[in-house]
C-alpha positions in Angstrom: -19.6 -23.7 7.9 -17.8 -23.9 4.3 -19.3 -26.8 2.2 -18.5 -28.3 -1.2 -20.7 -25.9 -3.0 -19.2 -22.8 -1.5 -16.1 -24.1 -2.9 -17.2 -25.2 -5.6 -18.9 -22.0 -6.2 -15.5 -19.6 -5.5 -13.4 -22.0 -7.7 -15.8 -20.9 -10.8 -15.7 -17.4 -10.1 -11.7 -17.3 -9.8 -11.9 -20.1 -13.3 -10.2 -22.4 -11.3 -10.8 -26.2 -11.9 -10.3 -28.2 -8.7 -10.2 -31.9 -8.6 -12.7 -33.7 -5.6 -9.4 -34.5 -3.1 -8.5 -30.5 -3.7 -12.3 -29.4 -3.1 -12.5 -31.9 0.2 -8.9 -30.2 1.6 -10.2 -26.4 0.8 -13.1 -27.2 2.6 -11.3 -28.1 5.5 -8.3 -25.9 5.5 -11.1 -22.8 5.4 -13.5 -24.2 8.3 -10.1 -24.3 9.8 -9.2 -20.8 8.9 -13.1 -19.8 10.4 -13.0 -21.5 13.6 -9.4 -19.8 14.6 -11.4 -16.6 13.8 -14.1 -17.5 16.1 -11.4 -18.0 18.8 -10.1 -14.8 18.2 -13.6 -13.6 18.0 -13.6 -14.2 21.8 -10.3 -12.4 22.9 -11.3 -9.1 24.8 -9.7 -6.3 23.0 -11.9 -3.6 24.8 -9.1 -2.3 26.7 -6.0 -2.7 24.1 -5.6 0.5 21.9 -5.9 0.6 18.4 -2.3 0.7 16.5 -1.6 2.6 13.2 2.1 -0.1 13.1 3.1 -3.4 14.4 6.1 -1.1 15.5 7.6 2.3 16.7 8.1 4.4 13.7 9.5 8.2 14.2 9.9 10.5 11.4 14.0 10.7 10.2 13.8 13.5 8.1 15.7 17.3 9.1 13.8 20.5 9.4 12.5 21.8 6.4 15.0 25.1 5.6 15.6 27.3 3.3 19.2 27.7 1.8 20.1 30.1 -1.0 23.1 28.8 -2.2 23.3 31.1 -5.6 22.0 34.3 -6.7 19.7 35.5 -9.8 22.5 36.9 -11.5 25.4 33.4 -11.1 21.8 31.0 -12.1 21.6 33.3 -15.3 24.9 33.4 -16.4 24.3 29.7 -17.2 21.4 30.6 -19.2 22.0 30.6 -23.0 19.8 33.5 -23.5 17.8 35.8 -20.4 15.2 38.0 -21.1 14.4 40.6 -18.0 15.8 38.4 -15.7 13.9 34.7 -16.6 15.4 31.6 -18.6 14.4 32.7 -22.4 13.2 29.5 -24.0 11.9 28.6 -27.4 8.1 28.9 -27.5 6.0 25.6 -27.9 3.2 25.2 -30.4 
């Protein structure tokens, strides 16, 4: 069972400040909250499977394949400058 203090106690630590009337409705909207739990509490799961999604997913995505679409030499001619058949770049300090 939630009481005042536990409430009162969770409102400090989340810096909230709650007037009486708001204190009185959290305490009942959470033993609320805690007795549906104890109903669920009391559903027997034992023979329902556990369930990674709430629905059917399949994966979408094509076969990973290679594709060589240009060659060394037509990727190079694009290069400003090619040094034994690499991209020559400017060195970094």
């Amino acid at each position: 069972m939630i009481d005042i203090k536990d409430v009162e106690h969770v409102a400090k630590l989340a810096r909230l400040a709650l007037s009486e009337e708001e204190k009185q409705k959290f305490v009942k909207q959470l033993n609320s909250i805690l007795e549906y739990m104890n109903e669920l509490n009391e559903v027997d799961t034992s023979n329902v499977a556990p369930m990674e999604h709430s629905i059917k997913i399949t994966n979408v995505m094509r076969e990973d394949t290679v594709v060589v679409d240009f060659s060394r030499e037509e990727l190079l001619n694009n290069a400003p400058e090619e040094e034994d058949g690499f991209f020559r770049v400017p060195k970094i300090n």
